[in-house]
mmJSON file of the N, C-alpha and C atoms, coordinates in Angstrom:
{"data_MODEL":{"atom_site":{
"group_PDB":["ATOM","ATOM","ATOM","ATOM","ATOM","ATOM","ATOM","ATOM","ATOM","ATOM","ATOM","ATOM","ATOM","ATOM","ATOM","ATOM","ATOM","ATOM","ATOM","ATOM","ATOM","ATOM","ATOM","ATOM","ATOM","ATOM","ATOM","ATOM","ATOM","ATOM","ATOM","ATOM","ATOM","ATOM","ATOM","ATOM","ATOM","ATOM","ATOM","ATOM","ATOM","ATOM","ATOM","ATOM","ATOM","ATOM","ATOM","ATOM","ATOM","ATOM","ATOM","ATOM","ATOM","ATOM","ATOM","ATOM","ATOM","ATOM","ATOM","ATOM","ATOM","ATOM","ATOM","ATOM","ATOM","ATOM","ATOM","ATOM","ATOM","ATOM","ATOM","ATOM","ATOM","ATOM","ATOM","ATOM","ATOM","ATOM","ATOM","ATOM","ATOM","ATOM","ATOM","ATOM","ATOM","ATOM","ATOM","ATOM","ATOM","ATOM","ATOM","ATOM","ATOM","ATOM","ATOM","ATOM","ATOM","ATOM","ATOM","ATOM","ATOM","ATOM","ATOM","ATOM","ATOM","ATOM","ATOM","ATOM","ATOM","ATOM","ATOM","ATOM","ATOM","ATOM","ATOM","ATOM","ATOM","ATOM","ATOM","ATOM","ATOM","ATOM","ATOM","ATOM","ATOM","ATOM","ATOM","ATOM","ATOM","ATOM","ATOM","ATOM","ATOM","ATOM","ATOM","ATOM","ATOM","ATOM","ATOM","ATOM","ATOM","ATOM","ATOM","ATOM","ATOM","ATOM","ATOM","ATOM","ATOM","ATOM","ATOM","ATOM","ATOM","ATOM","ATOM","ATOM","ATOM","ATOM","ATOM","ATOM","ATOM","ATOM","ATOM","ATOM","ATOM","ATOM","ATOM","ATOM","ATOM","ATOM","ATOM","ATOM","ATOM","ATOM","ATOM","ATOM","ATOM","ATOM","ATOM","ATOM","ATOM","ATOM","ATOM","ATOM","ATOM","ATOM","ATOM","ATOM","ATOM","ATOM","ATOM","ATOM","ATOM","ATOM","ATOM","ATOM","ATOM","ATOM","ATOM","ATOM","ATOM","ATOM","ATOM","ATOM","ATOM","ATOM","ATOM","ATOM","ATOM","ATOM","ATOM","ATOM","ATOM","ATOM","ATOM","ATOM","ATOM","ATOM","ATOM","ATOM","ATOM","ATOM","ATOM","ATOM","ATOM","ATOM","ATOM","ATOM","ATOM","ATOM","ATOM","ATOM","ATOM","ATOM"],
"id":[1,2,3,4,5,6,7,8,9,10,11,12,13,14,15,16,17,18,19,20,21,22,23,24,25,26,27,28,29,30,31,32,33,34,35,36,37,38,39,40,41,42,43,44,45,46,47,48,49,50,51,52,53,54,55,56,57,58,59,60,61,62,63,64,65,66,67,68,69,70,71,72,73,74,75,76,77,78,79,80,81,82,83,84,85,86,87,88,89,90,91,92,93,94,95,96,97,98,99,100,101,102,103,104,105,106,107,108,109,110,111,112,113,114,115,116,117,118,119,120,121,122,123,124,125,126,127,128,129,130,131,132,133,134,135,136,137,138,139,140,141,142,143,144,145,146,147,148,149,150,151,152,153,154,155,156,157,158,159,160,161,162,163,164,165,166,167,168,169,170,171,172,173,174,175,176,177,178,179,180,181,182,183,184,185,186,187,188,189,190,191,192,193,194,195,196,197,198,199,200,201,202,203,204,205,206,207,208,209,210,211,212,213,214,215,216,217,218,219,220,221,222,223,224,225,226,227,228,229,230,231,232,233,234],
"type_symbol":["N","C","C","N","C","C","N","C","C","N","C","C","N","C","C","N","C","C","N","C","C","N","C","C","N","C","C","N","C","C","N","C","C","N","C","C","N","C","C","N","C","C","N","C","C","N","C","C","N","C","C","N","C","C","N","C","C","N","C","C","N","C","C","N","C","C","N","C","C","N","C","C","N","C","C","N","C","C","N","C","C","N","C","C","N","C","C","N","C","C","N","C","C","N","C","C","N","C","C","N","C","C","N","C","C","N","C","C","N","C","C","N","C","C","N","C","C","N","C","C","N","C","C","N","C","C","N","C","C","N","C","C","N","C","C","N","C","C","N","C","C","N","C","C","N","C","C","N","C","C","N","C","C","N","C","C","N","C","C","N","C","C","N","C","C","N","C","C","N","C","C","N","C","C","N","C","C","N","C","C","N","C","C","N","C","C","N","C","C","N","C","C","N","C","C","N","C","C","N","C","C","N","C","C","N","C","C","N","C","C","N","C","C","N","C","C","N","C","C","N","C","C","N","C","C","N","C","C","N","C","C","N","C","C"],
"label_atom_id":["N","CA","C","N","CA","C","N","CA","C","N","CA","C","N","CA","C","N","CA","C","N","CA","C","N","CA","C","N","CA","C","N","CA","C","N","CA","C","N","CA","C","N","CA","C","N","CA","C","N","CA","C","N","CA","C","N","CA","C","N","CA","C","N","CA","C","N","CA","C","N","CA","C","N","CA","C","N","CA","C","N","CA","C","N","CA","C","N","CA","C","N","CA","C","N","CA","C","N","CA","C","N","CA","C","N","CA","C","N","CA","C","N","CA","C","N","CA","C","N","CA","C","N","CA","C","N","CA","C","N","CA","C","N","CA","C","N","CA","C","N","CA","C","N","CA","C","N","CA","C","N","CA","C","N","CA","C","N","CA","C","N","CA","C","N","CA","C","N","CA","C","N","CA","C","N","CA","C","N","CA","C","N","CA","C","N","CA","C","N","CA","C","N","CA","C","N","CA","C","N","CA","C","N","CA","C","N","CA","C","N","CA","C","N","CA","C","N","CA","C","N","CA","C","N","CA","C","N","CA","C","N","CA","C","N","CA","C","N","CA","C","N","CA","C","N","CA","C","N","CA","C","N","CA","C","N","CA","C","N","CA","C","N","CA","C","N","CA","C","N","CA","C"],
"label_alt_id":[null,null,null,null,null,null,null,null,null,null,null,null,null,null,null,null,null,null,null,null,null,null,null,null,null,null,null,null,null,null,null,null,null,null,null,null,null,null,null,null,null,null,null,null,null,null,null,null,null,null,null,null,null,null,null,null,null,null,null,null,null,null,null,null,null,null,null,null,null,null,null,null,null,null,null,null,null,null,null,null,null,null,null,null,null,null,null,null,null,null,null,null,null,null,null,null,null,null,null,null,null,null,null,null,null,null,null,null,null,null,null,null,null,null,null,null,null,null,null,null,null,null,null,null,null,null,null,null,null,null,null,null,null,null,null,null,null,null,null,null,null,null,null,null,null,null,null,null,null,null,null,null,null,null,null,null,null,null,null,null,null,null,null,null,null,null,null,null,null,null,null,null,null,null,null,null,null,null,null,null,null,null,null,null,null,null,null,null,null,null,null,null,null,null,null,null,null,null,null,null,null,null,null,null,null,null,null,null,null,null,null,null,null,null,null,null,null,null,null,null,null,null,null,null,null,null,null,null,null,null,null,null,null,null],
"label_comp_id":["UNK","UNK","UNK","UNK","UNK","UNK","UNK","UNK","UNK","UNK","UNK","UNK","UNK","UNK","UNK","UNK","UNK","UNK","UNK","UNK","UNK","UNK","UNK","UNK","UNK","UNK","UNK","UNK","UNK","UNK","UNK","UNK","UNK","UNK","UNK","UNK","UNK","UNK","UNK","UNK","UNK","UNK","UNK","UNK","UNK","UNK","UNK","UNK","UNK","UNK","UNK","UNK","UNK","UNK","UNK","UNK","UNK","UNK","UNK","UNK","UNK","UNK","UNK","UNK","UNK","UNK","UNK","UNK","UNK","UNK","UNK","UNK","UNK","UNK","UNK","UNK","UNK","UNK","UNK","UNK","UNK","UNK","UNK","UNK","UNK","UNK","UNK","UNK","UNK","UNK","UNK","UNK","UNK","UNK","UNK","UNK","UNK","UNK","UNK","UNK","UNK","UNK","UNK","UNK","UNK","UNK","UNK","UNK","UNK","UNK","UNK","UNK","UNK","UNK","UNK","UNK","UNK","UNK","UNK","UNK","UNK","UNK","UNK","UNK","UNK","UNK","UNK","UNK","UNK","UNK","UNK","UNK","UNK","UNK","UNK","UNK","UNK","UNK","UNK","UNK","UNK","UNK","UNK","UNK","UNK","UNK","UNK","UNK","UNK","UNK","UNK","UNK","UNK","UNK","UNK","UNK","UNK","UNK","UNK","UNK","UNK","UNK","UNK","UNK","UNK","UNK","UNK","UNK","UNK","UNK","UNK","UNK","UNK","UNK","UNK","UNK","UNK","UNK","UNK","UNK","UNK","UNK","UNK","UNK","UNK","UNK","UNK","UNK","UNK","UNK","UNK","UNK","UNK","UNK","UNK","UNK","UNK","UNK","UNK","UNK","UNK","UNK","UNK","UNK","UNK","UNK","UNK","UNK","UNK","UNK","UNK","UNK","UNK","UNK","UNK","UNK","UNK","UNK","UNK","UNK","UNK","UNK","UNK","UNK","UNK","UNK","UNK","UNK","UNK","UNK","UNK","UNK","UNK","UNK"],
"label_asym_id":["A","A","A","A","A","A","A","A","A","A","A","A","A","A","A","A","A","A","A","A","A","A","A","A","A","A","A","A","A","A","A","A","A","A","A","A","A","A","A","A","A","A","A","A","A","A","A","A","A","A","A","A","A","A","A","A","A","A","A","A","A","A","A","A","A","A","A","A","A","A","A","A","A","A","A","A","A","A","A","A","A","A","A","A","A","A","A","A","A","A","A","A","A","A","A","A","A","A","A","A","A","A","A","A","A","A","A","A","A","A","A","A","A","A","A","A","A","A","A","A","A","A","A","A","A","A","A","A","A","A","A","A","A","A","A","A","A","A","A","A","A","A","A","A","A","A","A","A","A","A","A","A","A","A","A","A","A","A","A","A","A","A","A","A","A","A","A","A","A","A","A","A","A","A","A","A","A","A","A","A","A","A","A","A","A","A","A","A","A","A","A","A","A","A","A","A","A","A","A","A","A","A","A","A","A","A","A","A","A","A","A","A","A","A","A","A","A","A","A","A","A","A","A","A","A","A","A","A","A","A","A","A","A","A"],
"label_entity_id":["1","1","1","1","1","1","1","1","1","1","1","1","1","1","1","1","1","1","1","1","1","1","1","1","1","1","1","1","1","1","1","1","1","1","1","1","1","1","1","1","1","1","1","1","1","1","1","1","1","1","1","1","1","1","1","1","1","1","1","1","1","1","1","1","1","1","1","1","1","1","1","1","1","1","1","1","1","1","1","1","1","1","1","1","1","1","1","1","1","1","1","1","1","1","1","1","1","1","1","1","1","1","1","1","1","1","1","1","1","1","1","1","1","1","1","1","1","1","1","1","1","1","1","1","1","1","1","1","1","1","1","1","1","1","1","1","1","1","1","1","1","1","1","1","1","1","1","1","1","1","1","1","1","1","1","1","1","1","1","1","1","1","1","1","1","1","1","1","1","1","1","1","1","1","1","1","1","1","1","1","1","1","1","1","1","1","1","1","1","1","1","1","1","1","1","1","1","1","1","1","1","1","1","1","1","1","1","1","1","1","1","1","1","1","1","1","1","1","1","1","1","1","1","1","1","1","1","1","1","1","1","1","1","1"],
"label_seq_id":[1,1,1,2,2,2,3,3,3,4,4,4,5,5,5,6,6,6,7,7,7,8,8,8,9,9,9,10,10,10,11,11,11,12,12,12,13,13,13,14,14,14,15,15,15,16,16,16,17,17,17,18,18,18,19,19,19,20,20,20,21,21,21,22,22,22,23,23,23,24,24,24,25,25,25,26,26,26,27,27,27,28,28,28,29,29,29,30,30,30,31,31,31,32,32,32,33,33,33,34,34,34,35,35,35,36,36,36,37,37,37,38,38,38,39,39,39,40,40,40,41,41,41,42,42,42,43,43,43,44,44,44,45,45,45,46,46,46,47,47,47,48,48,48,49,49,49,50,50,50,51,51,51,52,52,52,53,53,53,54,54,54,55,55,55,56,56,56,57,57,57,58,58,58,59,59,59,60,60,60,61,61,61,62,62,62,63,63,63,64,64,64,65,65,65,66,66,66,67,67,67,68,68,68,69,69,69,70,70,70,71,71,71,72,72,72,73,73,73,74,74,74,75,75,75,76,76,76,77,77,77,78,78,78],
"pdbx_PDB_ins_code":[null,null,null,null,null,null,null,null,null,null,null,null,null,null,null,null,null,null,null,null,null,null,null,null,null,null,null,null,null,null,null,null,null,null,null,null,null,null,null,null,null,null,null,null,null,null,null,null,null,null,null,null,null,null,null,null,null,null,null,null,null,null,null,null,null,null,null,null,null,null,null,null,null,null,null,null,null,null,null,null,null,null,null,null,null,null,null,null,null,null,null,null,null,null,null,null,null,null,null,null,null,null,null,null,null,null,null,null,null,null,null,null,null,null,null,null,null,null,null,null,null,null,null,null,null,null,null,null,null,null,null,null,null,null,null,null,null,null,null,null,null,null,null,null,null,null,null,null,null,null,null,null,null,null,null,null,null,null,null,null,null,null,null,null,null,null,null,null,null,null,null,null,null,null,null,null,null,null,null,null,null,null,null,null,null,null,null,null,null,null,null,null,null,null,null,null,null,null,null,null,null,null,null,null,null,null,null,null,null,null,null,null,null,null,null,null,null,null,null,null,null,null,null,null,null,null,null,null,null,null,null,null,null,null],
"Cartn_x":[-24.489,-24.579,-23.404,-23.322,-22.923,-21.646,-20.361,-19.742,-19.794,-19.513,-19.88,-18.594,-17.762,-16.951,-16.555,-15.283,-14.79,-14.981,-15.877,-15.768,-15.585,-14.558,-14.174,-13.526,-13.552,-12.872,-11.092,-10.612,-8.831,-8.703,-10.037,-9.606,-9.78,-11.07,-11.234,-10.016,-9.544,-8.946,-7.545,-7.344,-5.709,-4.774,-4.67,-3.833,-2.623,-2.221,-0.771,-1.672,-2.526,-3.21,-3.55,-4.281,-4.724,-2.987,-2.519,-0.843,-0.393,-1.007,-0.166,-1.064,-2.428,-2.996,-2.846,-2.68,-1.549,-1.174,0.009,1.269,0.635,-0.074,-0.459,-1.197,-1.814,-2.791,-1.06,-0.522,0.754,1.452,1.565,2.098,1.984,0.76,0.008,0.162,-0.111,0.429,2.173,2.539,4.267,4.94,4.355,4.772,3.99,2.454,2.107,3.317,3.457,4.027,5.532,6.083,7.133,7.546,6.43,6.173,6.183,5.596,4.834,6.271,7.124,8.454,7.952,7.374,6.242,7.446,9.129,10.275,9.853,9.658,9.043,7.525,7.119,5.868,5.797,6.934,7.421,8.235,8.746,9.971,9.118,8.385,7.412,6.63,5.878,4.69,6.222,7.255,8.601,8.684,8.85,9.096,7.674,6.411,5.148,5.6,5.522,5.209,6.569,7.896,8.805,8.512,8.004,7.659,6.444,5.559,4.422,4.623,5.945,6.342,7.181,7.53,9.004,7.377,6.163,5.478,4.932,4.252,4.058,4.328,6.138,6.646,6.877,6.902,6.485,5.48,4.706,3.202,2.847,3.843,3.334,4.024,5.349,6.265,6.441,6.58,7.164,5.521,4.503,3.747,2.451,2.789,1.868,1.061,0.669,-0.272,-0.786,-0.287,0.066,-1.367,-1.925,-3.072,-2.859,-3.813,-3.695,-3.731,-4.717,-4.833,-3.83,-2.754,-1.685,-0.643,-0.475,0.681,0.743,-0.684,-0.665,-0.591,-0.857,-0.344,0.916,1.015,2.628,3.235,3.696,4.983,4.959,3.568,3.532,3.333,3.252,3.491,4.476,5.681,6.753,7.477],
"Cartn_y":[13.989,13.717,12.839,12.034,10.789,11.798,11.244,11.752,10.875,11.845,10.568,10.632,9.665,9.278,9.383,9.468,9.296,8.69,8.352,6.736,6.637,7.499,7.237,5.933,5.709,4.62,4.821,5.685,5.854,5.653,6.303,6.587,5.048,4.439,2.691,1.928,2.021,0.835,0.912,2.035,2.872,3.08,4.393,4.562,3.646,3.262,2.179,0.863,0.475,-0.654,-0.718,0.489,1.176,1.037,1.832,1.596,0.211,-0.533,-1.881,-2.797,-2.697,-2.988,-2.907,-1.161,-0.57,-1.398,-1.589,-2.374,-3.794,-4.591,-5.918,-5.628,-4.471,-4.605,-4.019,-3.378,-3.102,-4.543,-5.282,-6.347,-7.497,-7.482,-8.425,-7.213,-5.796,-4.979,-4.618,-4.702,-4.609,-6.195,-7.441,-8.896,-8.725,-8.33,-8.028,-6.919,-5.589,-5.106,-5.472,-6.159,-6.889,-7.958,-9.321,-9.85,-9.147,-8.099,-7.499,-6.433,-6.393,-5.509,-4.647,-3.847,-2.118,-1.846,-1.507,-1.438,0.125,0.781,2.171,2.122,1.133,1.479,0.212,-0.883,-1.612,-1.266,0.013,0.843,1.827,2.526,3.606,2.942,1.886,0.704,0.566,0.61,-0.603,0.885,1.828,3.103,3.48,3.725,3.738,2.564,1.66,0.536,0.772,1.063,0.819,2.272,3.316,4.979,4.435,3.626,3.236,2.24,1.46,0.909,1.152,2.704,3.45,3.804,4.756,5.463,4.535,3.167,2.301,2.568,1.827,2.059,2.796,4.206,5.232,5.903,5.206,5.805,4.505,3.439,2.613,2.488,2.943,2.556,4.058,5.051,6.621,7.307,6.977,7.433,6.704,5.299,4.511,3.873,4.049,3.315,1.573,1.053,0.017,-0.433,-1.566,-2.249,-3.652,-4.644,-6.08,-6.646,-5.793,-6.571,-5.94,-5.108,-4.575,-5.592,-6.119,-7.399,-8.158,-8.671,-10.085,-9.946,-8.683,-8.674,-7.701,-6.929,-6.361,-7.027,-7.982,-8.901,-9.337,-10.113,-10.788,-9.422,-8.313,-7.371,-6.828,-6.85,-6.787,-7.728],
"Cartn_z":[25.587,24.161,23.762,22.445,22.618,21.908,21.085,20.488,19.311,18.001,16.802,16.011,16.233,15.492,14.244,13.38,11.796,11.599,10.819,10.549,8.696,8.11,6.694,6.466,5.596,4.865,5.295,4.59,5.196,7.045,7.34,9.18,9.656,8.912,9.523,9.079,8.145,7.5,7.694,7.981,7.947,6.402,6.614,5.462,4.787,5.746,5.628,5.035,5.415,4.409,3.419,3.313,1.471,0.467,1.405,0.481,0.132,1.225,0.849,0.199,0.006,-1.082,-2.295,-2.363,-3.82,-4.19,-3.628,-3.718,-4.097,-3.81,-4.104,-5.438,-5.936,-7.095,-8.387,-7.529,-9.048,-9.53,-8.09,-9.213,-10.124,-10.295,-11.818,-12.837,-13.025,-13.57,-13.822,-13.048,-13.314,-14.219,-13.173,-14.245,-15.464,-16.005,-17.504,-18.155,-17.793,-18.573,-18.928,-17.834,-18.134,-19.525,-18.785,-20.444,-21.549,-21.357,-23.006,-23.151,-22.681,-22.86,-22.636,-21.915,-21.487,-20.6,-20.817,-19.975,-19.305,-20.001,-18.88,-18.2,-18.825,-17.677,-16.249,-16.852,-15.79,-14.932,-15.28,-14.248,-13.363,-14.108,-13.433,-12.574,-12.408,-11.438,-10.296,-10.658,-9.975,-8.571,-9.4,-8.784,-7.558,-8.28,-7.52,-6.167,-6.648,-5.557,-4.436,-4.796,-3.735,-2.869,-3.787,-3.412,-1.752,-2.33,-1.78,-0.335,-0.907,0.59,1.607,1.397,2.081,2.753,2.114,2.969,3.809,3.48,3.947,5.976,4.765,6.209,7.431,6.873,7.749,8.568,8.033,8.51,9.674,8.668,10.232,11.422,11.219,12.367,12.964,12.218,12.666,13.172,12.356,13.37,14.053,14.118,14.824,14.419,12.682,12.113,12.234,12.885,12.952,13.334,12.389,12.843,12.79,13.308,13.323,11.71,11.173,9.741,8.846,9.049,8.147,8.261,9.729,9.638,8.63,7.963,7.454,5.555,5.37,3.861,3.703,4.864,4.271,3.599,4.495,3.965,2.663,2.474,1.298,0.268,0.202,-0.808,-0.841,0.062,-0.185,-1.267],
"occupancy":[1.0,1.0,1.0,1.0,1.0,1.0,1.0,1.0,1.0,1.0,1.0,1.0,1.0,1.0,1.0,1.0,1.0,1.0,1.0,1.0,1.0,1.0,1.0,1.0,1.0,1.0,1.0,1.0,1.0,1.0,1.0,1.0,1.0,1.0,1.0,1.0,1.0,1.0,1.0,1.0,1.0,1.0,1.0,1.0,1.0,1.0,1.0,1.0,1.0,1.0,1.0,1.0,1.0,1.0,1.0,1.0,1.0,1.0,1.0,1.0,1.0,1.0,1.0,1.0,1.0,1.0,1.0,1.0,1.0,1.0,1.0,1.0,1.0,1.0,1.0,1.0,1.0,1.0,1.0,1.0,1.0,1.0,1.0,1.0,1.0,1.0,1.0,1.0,1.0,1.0,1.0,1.0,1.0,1.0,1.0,1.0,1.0,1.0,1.0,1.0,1.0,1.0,1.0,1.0,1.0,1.0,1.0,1.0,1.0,1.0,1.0,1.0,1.0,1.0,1.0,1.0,1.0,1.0,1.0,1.0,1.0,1.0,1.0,1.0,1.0,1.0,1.0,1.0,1.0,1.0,1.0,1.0,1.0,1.0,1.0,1.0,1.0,1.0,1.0,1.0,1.0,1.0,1.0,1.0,1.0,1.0,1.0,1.0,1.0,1.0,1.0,1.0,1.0,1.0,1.0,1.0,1.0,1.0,1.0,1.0,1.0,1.0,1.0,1.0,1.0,1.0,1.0,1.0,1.0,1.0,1.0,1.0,1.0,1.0,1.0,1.0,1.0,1.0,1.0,1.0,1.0,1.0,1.0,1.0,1.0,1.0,1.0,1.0,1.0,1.0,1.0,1.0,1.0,1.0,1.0,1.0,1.0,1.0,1.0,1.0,1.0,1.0,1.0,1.0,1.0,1.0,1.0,1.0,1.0,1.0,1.0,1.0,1.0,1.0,1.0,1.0,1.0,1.0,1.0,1.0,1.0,1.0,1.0,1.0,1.0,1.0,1.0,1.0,1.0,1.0,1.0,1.0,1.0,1.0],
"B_iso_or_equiv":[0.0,0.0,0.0,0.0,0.0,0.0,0.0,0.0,0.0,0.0,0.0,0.0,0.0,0.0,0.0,0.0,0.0,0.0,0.0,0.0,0.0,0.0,0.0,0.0,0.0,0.0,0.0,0.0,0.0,0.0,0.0,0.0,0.0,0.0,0.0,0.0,0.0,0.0,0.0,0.0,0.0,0.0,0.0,0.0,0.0,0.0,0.0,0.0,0.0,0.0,0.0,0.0,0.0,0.0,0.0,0.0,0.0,0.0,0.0,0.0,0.0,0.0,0.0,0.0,0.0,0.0,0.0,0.0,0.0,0.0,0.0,0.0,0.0,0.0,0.0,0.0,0.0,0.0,0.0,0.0,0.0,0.0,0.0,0.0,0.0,0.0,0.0,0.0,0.0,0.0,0.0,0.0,0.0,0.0,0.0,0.0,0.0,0.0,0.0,0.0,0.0,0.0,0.0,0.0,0.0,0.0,0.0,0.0,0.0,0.0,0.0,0.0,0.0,0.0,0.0,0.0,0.0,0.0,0.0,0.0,0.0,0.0,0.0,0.0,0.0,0.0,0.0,0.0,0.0,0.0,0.0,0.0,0.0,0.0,0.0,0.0,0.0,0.0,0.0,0.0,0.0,0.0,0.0,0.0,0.0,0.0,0.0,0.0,0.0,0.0,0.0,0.0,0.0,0.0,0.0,0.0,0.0,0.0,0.0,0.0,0.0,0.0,0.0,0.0,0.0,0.0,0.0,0.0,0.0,0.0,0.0,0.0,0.0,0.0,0.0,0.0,0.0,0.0,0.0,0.0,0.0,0.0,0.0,0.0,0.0,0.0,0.0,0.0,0.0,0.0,0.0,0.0,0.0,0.0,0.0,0.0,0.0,0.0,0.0,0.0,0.0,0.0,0.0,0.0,0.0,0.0,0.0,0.0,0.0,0.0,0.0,0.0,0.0,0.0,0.0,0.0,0.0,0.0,0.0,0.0,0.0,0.0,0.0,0.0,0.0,0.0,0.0,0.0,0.0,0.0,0.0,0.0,0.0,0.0],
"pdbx_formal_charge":[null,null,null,null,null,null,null,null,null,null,null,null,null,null,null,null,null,null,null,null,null,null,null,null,null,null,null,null,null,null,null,null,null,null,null,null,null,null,null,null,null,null,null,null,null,null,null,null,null,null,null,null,null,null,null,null,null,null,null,null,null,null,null,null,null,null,null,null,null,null,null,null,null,null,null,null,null,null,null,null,null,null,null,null,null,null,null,null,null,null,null,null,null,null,null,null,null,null,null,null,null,null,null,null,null,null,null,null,null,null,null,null,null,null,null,null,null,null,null,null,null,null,null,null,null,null,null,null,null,null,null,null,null,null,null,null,null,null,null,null,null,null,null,null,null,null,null,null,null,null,null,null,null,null,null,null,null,null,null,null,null,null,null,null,null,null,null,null,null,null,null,null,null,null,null,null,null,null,null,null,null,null,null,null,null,null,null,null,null,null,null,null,null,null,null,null,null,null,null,null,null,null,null,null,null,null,null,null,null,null,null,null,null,null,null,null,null,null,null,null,null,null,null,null,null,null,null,null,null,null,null,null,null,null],
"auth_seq_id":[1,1,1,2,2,2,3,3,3,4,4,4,5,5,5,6,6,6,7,7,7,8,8,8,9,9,9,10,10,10,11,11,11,12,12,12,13,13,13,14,14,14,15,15,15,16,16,16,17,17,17,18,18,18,19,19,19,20,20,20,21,21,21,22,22,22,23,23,23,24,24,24,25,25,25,26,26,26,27,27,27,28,28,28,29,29,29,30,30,30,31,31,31,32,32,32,33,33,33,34,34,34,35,35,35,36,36,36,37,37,37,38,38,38,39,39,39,40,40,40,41,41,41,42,42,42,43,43,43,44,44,44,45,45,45,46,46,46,47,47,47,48,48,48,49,49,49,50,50,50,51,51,51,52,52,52,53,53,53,54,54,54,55,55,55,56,56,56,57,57,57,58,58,58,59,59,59,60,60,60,61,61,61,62,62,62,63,63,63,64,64,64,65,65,65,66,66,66,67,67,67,68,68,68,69,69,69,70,70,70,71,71,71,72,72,72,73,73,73,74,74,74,75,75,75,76,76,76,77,77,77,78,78,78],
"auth_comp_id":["UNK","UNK","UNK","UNK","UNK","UNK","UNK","UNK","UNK","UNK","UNK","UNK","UNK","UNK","UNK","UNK","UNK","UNK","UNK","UNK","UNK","UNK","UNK","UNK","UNK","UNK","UNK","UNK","UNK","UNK","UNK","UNK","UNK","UNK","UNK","UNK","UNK","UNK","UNK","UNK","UNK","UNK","UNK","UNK","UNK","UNK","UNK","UNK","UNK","UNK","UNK","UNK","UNK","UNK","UNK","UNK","UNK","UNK","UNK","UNK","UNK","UNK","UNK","UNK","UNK","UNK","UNK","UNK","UNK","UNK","UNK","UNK","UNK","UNK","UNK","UNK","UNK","UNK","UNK","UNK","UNK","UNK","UNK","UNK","UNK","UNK","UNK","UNK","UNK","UNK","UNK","UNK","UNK","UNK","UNK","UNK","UNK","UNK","UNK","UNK","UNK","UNK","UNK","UNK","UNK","UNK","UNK","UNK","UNK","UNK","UNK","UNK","UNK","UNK","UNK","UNK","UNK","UNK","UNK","UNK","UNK","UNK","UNK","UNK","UNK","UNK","UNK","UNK","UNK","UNK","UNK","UNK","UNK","UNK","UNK","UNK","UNK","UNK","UNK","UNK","UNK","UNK","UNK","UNK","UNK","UNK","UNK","UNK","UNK","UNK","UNK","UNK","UNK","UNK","UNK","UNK","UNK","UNK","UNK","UNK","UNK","UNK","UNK","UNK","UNK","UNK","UNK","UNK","UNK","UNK","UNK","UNK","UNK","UNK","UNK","UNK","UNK","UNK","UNK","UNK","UNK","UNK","UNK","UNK","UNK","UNK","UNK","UNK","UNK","UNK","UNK","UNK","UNK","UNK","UNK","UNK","UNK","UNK","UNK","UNK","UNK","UNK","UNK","UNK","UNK","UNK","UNK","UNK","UNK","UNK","UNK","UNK","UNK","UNK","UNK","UNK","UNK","UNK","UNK","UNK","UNK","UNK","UNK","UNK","UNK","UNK","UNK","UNK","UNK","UNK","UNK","UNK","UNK","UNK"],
"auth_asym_id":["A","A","A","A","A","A","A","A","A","A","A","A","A","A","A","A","A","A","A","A","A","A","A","A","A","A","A","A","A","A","A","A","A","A","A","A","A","A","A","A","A","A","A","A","A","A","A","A","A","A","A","A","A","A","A","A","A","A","A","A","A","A","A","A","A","A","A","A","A","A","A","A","A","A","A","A","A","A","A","A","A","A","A","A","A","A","A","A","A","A","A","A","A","A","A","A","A","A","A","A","A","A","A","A","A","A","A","A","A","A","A","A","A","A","A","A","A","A","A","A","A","A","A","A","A","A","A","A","A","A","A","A","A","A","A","A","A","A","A","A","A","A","A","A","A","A","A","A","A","A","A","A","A","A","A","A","A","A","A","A","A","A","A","A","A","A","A","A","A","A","A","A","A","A","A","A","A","A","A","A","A","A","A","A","A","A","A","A","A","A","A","A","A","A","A","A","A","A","A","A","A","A","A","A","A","A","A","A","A","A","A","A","A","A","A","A","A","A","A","A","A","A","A","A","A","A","A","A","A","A","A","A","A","A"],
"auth_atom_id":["N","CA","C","N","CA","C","N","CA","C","N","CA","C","N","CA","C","N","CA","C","N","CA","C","N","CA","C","N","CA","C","N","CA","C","N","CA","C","N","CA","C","N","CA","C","N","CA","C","N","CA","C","N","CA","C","N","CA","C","N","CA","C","N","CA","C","N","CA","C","N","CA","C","N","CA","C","N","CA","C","N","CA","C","N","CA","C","N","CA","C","N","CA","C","N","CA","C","N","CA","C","N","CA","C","N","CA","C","N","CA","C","N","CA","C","N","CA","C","N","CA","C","N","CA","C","N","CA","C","N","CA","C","N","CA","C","N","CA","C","N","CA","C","N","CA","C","N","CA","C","N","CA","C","N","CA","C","N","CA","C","N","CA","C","N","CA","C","N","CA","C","N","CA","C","N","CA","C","N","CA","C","N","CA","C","N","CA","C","N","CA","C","N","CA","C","N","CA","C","N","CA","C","N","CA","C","N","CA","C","N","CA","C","N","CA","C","N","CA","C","N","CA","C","N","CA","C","N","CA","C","N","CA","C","N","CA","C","N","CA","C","N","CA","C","N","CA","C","N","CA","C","N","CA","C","N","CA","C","N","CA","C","N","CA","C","N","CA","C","N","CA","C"],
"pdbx_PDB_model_num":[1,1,1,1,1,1,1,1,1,1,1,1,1,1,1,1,1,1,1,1,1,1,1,1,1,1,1,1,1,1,1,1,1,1,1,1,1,1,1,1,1,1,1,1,1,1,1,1,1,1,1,1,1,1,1,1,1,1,1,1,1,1,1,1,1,1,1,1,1,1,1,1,1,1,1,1,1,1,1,1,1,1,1,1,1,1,1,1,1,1,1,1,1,1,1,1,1,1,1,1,1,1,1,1,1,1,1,1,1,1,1,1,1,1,1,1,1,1,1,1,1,1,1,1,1,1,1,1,1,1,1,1,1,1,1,1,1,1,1,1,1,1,1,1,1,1,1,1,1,1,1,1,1,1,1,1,1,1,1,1,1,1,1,1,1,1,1,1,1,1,1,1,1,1,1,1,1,1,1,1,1,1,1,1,1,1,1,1,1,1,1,1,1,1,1,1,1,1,1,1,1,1,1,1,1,1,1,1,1,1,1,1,1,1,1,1,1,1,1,1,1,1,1,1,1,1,1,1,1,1,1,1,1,1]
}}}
């Protein structure tokens, strides 16, 4: 009998990518609330997103998450 695989959305895509997507959708949200002076809700997005790229980082380097398609937008969401 065959074995049938996870095949969720977090298990395909990897968690560390979903995060760093996060991270790419907060910041057209963090530069709007900026403009518009939103100084706590531009601090709170500032907080989420750096919260989001410490785990980022952990999930990809401390426990292996590491996929081909996480290389190519980390950076640029850093």
């Amino acid at each position: 009998m065959a074995e049938q695989k996870d095949t969720s959305y977090i298990q395909a895509f990897g968690l560390a990518n979903i995060l760093t997507i996060l991270r790419m959708v907060l910041i057209p949200v963090f530069v709007i609330a900026s403009v518009y002076q939103l100084h706590l809700l531009a601090f709170a997005v500032f907080v989420v997103a750096g919260t989001t790229d410490f785990l980022d980082r952990y999930i990809a380097g401390y426990i292996g998450d590491v996929t081909a398609v996480g290389t190519r937008p980390d950076p640029r969401a850093d």
